[in-house]
N, C-alpha and C positions, 0 to 999 in steps of 0.2 A: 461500408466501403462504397464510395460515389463513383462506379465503370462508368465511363460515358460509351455509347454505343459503339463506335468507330473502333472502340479499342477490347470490343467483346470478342472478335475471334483471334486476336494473338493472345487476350486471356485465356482463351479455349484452349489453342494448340499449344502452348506454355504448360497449361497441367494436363493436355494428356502427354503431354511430352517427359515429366517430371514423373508422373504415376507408370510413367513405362518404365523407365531408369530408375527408381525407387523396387519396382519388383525384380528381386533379387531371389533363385528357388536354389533351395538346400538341397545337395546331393539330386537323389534321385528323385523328386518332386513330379507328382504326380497332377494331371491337369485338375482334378477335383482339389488339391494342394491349393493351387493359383487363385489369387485373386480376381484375376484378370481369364476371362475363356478366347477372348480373342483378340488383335489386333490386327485393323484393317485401314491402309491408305489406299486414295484412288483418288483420279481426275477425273470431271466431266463435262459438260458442253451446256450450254443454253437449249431447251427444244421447244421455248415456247414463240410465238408469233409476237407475241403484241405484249411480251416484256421487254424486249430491245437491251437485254444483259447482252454482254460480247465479252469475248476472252475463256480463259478457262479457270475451274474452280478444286485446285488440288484439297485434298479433307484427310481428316484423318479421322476413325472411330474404336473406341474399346468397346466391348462387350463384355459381361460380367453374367456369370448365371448361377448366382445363389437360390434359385425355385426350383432347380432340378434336382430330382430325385435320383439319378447317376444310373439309373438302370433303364433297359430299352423302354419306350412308350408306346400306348397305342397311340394313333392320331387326336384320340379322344384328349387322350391323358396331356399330349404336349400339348393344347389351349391354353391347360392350368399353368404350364410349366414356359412362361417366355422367357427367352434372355433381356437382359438390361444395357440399352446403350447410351453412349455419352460421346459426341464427336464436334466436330467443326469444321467448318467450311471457309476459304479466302478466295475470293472475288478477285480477278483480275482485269484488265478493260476499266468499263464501269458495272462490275459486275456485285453483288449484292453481296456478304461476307455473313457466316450462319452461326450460332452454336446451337447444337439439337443434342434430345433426347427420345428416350420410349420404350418402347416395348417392339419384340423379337421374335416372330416365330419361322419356322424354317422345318418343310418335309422331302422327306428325299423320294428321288423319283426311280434310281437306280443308285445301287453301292456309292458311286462319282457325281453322278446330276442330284442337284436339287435347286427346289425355289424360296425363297424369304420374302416375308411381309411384315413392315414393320410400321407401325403408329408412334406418333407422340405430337413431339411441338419444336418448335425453334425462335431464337428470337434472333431479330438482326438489325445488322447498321442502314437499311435503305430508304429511299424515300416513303414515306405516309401518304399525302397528297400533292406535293409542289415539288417542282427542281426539275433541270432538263427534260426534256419530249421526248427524248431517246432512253428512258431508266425507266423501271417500275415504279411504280406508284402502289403501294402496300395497304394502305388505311390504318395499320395498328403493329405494332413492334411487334406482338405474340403473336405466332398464327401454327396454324395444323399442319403436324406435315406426316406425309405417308413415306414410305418407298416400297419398293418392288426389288427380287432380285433373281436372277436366274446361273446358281453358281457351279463349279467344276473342280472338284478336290481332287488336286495332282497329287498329294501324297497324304499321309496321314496327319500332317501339319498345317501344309501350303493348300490355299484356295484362289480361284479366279473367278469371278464374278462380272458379271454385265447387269448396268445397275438404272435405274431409271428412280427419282422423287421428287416430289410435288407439297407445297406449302405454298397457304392462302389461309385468309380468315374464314370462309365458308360464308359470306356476306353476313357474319356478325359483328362488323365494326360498323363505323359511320365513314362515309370516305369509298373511293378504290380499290378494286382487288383485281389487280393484272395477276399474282398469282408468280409462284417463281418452279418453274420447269425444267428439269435437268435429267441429261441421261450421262452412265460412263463405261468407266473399266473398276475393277478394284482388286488388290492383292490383300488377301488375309493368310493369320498366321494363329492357328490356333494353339493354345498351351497346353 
C-alpha cells in the first residue's frame, strides 16, 4: 500500500476511529473482556521556540494492555507490565500532523492523581530540511517521541489529564532537528 505522507494522519484517525466502533461488549463485559483499555482525545498547543508550529493539534489515542497481569502491582512489577498505545495527531496552521506509538507506564500518587510516561516513535508529514522559515525542519520522517502526563480520575471511568510530548530524531539523522514540542488537555475513558 503506497500512504504518501500528507495523508498518514487521517489514515490514523480513520482506524482509530473504525477500531472504536468495531468494539462492541457483550452484556456485562468486563474491562479485562475489552480489547481496548482506553480511549483518549485531547488538544494541544505548540511550546516550542524555534519550531514555529501555530495553530492547535486535536489527537486522538487507544491504549490496549495485553501485559497486564489484572491484579494490583508493586511499582516494580508495573515496569514489566506497560500498556500499548496507537494514536494521531492533525496539525492545524502549519502545524505538523503525527501518527505515534509505544509504550505506557502510569503510577498513582493518590486514589484520583497520577502520572504517565510514555516512549515510542511517530512518523509524520512535515518538512526534513527545506520549505518555509516559519515550519520545522525535522531531518527524517521517524523520529522519538516521549510524553509526560499528570492525570485526574473523576470517576471510575473518565479521566482528565494535562499532557505535555516531544519528538525529534535525537541528532541521529543527517539534516535538522528543530524537534516538535507540544503541551495540552486530554479526556480519557477507560473500559
Amino acid at each position: 500500500m503506497n500512504v504518501q505522507p500528507s495523508r498518514l494522519p487521517a489514515t490514523g484517525l480513520a482506524l482509530l476511529s473504525a477500531a472504536l466502533f468495531l468494539w462492541q461488549p457483550a452484556g456485562q463485559a468486563h474491562a479485562a473482556d475489552s480489547v481496548f483499555d482506553e480511549l483518549r482525545f485531547g488538544v494541544s498547543g505548540s511550546v516550542s521556540d524555534n519550531s514555529g508550529e501555530t495553530g492547535v493539534f486535536p489527537s486522538a489515542t487507544i491504549f490496549f494492555d495485553p501485559l497486564s497481569s489484572g491484579e494490583p502491582a508493586s511499582w516494580q512489577q508495573s515496569l514489566l507490565e506497560p500498556r500499548i498505545y496507537l494514536g494521531a495527531s492533525v496539525g492545524t496552521g502549519n502545524g505538523v500532523d503525527q501518527v505515534y506509538g509505544g509504550f505506557s507506564w502510569s503510577a498513582d500518587l493518590t486514589d484520583r492523581l497520577f502520572v504517565e510516561l510514555g516512549l515510542g516513535g511517530t512518523v509524520h508529514n512535515g518538512n526534513l530540511d527545506s520549505g518555509p522559515a516559519d515550519e520545522p525542519k525535522l531531518g527524517c520522517r521517524f523520529l522519538f517521541r516521549e510524553q509526560v502526563a499528570l492525570g485526574y480520575r473523576v470517576s471510575d471511568n473518565w479521566q482528565l489529564l494535562a499532557t505535555a510530548d516531544h519528538a525529534s530524531h535525537a541528532n541521529l539523522c543527517d539534516g535538522p532537528n528543530d524537534g516538535l514540542s507540544r503541551a495540552g488537555l486530554s479526556l480519557g475513558y477507560k473500559f
